[in-house]
N, C-alpha and C positions, 0 to 999 in steps of 0.2 A: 784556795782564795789568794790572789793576788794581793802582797802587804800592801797597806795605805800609807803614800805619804803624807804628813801633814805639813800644811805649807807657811812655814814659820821663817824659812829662810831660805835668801834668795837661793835659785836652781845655777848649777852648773850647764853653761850651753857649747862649754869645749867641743863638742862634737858635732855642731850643729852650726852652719853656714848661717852669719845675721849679717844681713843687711838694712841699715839705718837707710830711711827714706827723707824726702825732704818736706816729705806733711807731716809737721805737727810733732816730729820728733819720733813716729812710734818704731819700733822694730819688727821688722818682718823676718821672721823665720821659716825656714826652709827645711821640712824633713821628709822623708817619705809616705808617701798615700797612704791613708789606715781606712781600716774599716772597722767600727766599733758598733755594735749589742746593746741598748739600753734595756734594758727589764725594770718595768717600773710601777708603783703603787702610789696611793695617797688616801688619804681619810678613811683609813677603814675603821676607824673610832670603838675598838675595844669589838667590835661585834665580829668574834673569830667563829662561833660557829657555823655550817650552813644552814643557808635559807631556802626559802621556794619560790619560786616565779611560775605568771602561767604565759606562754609565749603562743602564737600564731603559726602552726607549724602544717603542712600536707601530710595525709594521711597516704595509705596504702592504694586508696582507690581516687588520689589528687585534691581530696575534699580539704578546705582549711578547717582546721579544730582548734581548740583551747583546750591547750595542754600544761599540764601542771609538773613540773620536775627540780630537781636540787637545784640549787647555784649559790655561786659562791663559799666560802668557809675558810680560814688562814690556813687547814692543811690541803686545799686547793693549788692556794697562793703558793705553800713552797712546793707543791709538786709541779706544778708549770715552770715555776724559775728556777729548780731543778734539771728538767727534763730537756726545757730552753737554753740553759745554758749547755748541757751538753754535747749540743747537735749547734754551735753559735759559738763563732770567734770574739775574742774581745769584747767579753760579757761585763759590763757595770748594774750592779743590779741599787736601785735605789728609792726611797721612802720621802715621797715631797710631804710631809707631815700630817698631823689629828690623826696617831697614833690610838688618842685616849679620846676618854667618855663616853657612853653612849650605850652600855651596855651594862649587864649585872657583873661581868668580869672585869671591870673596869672599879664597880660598887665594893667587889669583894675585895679584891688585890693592889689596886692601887696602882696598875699598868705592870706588875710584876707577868702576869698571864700573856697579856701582849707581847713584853720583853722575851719572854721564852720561846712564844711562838714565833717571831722574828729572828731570834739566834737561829731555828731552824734554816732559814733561807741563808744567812750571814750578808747585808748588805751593806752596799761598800761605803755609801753616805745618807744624812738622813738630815732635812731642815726642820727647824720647829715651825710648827703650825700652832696655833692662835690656843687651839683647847690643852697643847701641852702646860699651859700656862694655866688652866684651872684650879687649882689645887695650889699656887701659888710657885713663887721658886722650891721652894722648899719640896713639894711633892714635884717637881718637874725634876729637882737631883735625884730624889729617890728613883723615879723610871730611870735615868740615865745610869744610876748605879748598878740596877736590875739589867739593865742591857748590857755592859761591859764588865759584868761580876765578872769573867773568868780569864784574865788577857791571853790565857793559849788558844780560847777560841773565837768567839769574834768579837771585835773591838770596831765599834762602827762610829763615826764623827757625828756628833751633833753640830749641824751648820745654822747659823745664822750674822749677815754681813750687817744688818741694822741692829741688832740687839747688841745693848752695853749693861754691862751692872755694876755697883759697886763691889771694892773690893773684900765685903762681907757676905755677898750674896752668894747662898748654897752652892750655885750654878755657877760662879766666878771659876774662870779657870777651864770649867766642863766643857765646853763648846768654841768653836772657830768661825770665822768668816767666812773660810772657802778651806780645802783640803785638794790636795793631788792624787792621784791615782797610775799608775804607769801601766800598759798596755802596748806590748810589743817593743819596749824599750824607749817609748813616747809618755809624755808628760801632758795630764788631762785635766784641765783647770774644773772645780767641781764649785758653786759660788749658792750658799744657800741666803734665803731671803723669806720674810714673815711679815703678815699684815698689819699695820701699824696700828692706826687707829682703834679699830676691831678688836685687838688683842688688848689694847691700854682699856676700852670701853666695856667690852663685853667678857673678858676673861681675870684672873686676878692676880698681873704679873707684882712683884713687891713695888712698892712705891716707888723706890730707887734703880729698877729696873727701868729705861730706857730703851722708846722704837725712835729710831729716825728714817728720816724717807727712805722708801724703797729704788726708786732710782738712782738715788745720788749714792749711797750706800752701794749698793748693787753696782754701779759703774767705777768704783773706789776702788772692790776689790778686783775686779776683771782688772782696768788697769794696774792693778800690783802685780798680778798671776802676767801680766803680758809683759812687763818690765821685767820679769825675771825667764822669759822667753817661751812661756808656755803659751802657747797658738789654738791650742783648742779649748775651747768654754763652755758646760756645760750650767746653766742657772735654771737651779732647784727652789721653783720659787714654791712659797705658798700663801700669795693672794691672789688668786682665781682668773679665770681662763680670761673675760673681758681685758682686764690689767695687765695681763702676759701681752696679749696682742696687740695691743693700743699705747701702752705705756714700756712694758719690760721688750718687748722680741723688737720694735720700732724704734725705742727711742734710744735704747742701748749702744755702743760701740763694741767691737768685738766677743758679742753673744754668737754661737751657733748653732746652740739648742737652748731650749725652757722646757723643763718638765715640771707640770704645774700639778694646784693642789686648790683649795678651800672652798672654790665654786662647787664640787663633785658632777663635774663636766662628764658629759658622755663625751665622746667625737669619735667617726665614723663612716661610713658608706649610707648614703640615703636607704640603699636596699636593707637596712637594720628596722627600718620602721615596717616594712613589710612583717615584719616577726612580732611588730607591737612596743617596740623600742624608736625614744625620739632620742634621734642623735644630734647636737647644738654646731657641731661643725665637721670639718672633717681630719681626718687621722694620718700622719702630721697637718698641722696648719702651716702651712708654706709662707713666709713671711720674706722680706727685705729689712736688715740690721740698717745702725742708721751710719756704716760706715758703708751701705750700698752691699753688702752680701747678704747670701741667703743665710735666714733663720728657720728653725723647725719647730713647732709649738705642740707640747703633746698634753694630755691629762689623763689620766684612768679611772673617770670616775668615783666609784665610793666603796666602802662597806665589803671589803674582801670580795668584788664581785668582777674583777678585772685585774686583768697584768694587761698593761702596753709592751708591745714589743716595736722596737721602733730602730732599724739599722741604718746606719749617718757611713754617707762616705764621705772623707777629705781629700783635699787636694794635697801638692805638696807644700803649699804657703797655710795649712791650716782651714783652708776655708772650705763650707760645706760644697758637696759637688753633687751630693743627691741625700735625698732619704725619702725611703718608706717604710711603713710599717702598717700594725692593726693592734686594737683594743682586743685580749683574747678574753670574751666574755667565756666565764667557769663555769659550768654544767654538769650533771651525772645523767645516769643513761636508765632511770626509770622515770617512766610516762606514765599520767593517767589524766583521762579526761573527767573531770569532777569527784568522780572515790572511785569511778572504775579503771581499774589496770588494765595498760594499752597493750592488746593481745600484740603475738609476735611480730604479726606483718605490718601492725601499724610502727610497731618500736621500732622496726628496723627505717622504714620511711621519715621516719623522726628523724632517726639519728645522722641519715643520710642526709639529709635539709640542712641537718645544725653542722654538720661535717664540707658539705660543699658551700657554705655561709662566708665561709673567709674571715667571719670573726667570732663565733662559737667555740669553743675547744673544752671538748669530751675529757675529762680528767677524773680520775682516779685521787682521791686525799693520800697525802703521805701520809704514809704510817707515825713514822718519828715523828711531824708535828700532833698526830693524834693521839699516842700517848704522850708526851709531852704535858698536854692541853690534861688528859687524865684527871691528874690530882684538881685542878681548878673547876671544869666540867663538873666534876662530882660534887664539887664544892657548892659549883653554881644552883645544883639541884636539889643541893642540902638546903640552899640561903630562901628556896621558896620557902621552907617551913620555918623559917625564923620570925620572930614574935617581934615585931616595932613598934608599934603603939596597940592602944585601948579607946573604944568608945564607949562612951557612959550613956549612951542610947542611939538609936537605930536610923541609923543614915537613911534613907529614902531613896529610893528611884523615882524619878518620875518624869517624864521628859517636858508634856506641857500643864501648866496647871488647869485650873476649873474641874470640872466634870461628866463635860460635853465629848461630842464622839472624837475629837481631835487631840484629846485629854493622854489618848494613849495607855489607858490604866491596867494594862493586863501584862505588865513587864515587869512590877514588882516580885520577887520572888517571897514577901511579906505579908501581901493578897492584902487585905484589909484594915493590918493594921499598919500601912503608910498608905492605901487607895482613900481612904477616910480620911486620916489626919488631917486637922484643918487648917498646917502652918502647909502641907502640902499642895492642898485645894486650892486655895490662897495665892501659892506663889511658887510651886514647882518642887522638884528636886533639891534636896538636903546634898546629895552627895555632885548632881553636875554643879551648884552652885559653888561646893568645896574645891571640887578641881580646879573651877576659876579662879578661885582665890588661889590655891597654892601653885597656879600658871602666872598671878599676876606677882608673887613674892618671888620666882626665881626668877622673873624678868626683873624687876626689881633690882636683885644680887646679882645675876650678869648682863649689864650694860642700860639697865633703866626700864622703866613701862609706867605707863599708867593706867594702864586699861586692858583685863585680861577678856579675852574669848573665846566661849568655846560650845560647841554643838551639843545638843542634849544627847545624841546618838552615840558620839564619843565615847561615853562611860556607859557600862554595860551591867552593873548589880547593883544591887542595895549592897549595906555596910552593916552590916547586922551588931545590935551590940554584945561587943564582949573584944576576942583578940582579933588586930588584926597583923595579917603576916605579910612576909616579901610579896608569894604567891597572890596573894587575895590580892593586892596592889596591883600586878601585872594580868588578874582576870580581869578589873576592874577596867585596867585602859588596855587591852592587850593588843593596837595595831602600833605596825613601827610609823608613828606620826614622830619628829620633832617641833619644837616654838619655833616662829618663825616673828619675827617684830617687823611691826611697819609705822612709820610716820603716816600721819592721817590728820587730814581736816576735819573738824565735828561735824563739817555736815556731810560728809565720807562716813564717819562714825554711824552717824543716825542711820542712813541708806542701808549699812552691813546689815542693821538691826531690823530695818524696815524691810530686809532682804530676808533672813530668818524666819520673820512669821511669817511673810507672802510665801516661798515656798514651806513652811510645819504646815501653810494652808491649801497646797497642791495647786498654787495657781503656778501657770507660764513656767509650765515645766518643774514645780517643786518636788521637794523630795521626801515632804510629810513629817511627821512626826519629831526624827531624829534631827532636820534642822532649827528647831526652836533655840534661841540663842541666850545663853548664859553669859554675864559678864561679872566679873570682878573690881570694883575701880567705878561701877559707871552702871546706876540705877535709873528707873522708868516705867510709866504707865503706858499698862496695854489695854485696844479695844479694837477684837476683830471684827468689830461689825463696821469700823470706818474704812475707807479705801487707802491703799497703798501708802504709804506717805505721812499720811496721817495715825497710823494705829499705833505707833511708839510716841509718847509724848510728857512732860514735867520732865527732861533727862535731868537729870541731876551726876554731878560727879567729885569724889572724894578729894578734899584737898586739904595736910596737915590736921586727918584726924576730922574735917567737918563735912559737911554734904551740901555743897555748894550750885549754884545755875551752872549747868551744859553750854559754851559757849562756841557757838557753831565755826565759825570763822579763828579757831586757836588749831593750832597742832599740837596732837598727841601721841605719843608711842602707845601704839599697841600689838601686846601678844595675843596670839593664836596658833592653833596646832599646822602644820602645811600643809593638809588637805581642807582647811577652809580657806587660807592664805591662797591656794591655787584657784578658790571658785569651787569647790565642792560643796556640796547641798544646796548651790544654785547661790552661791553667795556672789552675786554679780559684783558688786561692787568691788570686793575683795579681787576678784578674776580680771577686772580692769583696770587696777594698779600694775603699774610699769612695775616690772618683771625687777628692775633694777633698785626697785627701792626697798624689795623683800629681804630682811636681814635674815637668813637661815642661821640660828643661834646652836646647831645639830643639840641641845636638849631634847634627852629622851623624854615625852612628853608621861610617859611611867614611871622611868626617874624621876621628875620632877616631881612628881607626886610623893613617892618614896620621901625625898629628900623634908618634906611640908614635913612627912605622917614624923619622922623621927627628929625634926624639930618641935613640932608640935604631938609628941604622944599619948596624949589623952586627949581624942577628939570627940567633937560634941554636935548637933547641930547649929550652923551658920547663926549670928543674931539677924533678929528679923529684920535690923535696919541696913544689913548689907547684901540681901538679897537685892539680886538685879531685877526682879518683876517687882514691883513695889504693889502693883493689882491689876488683876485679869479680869477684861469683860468679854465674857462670849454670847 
């Protein structure tokens, strides 16, 4: 690994021809043509193991299937930026940040697990993103220590150009504004950058922890890195792919690239949708800086499920002269279509599609990062049988209440004694109504809410009484949903709800059952025997402890998991809110739960006055 400089002080340009221009004072520097490697990651949020996708692939005999096989996992990630850098000149390999949360590895260790499977890779720089800040300063020096434990091996900069702290703050000291890199005997300006508001609102940087604007900040440090005659700029932002293109890669002054982070941006070749992937733009985003040159705009999506690879060529003044690259989405090379294993001739047709794809790549986990991961992995599957709370009686499933055929009653694993119960009959689910609530307290604690949501199909057991454990928590909610917040009109509100029972009632396309809608924050009468519109009514919603009138024409933050947030279960309303106003908070929505049971561990059932169905007419 090439040493990192850190850029503290100004660069020696003895060797390097400058010539001062007569705009605006800047320096133009003159070195020779390089060709630089980006390898690069972001938000893979603690979830280092692999996962499974089912993608759109041709079979043996041309037929399209749905096919199910690995992807993703951190010893993916370093065997691509491994195997990439060795076949690739003037390799930087780097972390646009959300490192953490999101995971039980994350729950166990504290980002220690992530730290170690990232020394695997050694990357050259790494900006903070928004969720390194969860755990406060305090636990964000802890990761930072975990990462640079050993200085003989790799010692990676924490960048960010907006963040300031006092000078008691754990982190003081720990991080920079930008760092250099030297590549061919060239000086490579590296400029990290973190979401302001976002991170002050929804994360829990210390009070005296300070964001300032991401432009003006951002454009501070490139001018300093160019004042000491470093010509190429690479900005490691991470507030998301909109903001790079529109504000960061546009409005900038000598930017050359953004490798971006916090949206978990696909971007890509159209032909990726053929496979059952939507990709938001394409790989680089080819831009004009606003000194009139080209910019490159890249992201990698999320979740150890991608490296970008993206090669930049310069001019001799610094300026970009080409780039392309591609998203290497991470794969293993077993197939099955639903539990059945894809005999040989289809495997080989698989692999062949994902191979001739141009953004697919067939990888192998490294070893090292796999044992590495070892001790934690084992940890993680120790932490299912750990004991975090107790109920003192028997959570319920139940998806809609009454006792009519819509009632849903044959999903309790408790049979009759919660099909009967008559706080059940009444008014639903003991335990969807619990989710809500513990979705609406950690919205709540990161960045506000007033109003949780959530699908009755979402949760999947009763809560039997007695222990409950890690496990039992993640059978409980076991899809990867996170919160997602959105500002909403009340009478947006009402619609959601009114959208929930019309589809729990199969009209205009519903989804039955599992859409019936549970809220936290935000109570009502139901009667499906009126039309549309009318079947949710008295809303009433909690305010300082009272239960107050529903006021249609007010804004309210509301959480929900992201597959209602996208229109799932026919949640129209939800599905035609502007894509832009969905705050993806990456809460695991099973963490979140976890986090309720072990602040609260001795659960009970919900009191009857904060059930969200106040009473069902069917």
């Amino acid at each position: 690994m090439n040493k990192i400089h850190f850029a503290k002080s100004f660069l020696s340009v003895s060797l390097l021809a400058v010539v001062l221009t007569g705009c605006g004072g800047e320096s133009e520097v003159t070195t020779p043509p390089i060709s630089l490697t980006l390898l690069h990651i972001n938000d893979h949020h603690s979830r280092l193991d692999e996962e499974s996708t089912t993608l759109q692939l041709p079979n043996a005999a041309g037929a399209t299937k749905s096919v199910t096989l690995p992807m993703g996992g951190f010893a993916r990630v370093a065997a691509a930026m491994s195997e990439e850098s060795a076949k690739s000149t003037n390799v930087i390999k780097l972390h646009a940040g959300d490192a953490l949360t999101g995971d039980l590895y994350f729950t166990q260790s504290e980002g220690e697990a992530d730290a170690i499977a990232m020394n695997t890779v050694c990357f050259d720089a790494m900006s903070f993103g928004n969720h390194e800040f969860d755990t406060g300063d305090t636990g964000l020096s802890k990761f930072i220590g975990f990462l640079n434990k050993d200085p003989k091996k790799c010692q990676t900069p924490l960048l960010s150009s907006n963040v300031s702290t006092s000078t008691t703050s754990p982190i003081a000291g720990k991080f920079l504004p930008y760092t250099t890199v030297t590549r061919d005997g060239q000086k490579i300006g590296i400029v990290g950058v973190t979401i302001s508001q976002k991170t002050k609102n929804a994360s829990r940087p210390d009070v005296t922890t300070m964001f300032s604007d991401e432009v003006i900040s951002t454009q501070s440090a490139i001018d300093t890195l160019t004042s000491q005659g470093v010509n190429k700029i690479i900005v490691m932002s991470h507030v998301g792919y909109e903001f790079d293109v529109t504000k960061l890669a546009t409005k900038l002054r000598g930017v050359d690239v953004v490798v971006g982070g916090d949206s978990h941006t696909l971007l890509g070749p159209d032909s990726m949708k053929s496979f059952g992937l939507s990709p938001e733009g394409s790989y680089p985003t080819k831009l004009t800086n606003a000194g009139g040159q080209p910019v490159c705009v890249v992201q990698a999506w999320q979740y150890s499920y991608v490296v970008g690879k993206l090669k930049v060529e310069f001019d001799s003044k610094g300026n970009v002269s080409a780039c392309q690259g591609a998203p290497m989405v991470l794969v293993g090379d077993t197939f099955k279509e639903g539990s059945t294993v894809s005999n040989a001739s289809d495997a080989a047709a698989y692999k062949k599609a994902l191979t001739d794809s141009g953004v697919f790549r067939l990888t192998t986990p490294l070893t090292e990062t796999v044992t590495a991961l070892k001790p934690f992995s084992d940890a993680k599957v120790a932490l299912g049988s750990v004991l975090v709370g107790k109920s003192s009686e028997n959570l319920c499933l139940r998806r809609v209440p009454g006792i009519g055929a819509k009632s849903d009653v044959t999903r309790s694993s408790l049979g009759d004694i919660c099909n009967k119960d008559a706080g059940v009959v009444a008014r639903g689910g003991d335990i969807q109504q619990l989710v809500a609530q513990a979705f609406l307290l950690q919205g709540q604690t990161f960045g506000g809410a007033d109003i949780a949501l959530q699908n009755a199909g979402g949760v999947r057991i009763d809560i039997a009484s007695g222990d409950i454990t890690v496990g039992k928590v993640y059978t409980l909610l076991p899809f990867k949903n996170v919160l997602v917040r959105i500002p909403m009109t009340g009478q947006q509100v009402k619609d959601t709800v009114e959208d929930g029972i019309d589809s729990m009632l199969g009209n205009n396309g519903g989804t039955g059952s599992g859409a019936y809608p549970y809220t936290a924050g935000l109570r009502f009468d139901v009667d499906i025997t009126k039309v549309k519109g009318s079947r949710a009514s008295n809303l009433e919603i909690q305010s300082n402890g009272q239960w107050v009138s529903f006021d249609l024409s007010k804004t309210y933050k509301v959480i929900t998991n992201d597959f209602t947030a996208g229109g799932g279960d026919n949640y129209l309303t939800l599905k035609g809110i502007d894509k832009s106003l969905k705050e993806n908070t990456f809460l695991d929505y099973a963490d979140s739960f976890l986090q309720y049971v072990k602040k609260n561990p001795a659960l009970s059932k919900p009191a009857t006055s904060t059930f969200s169905t106040k009473s069902y007419r069917e």
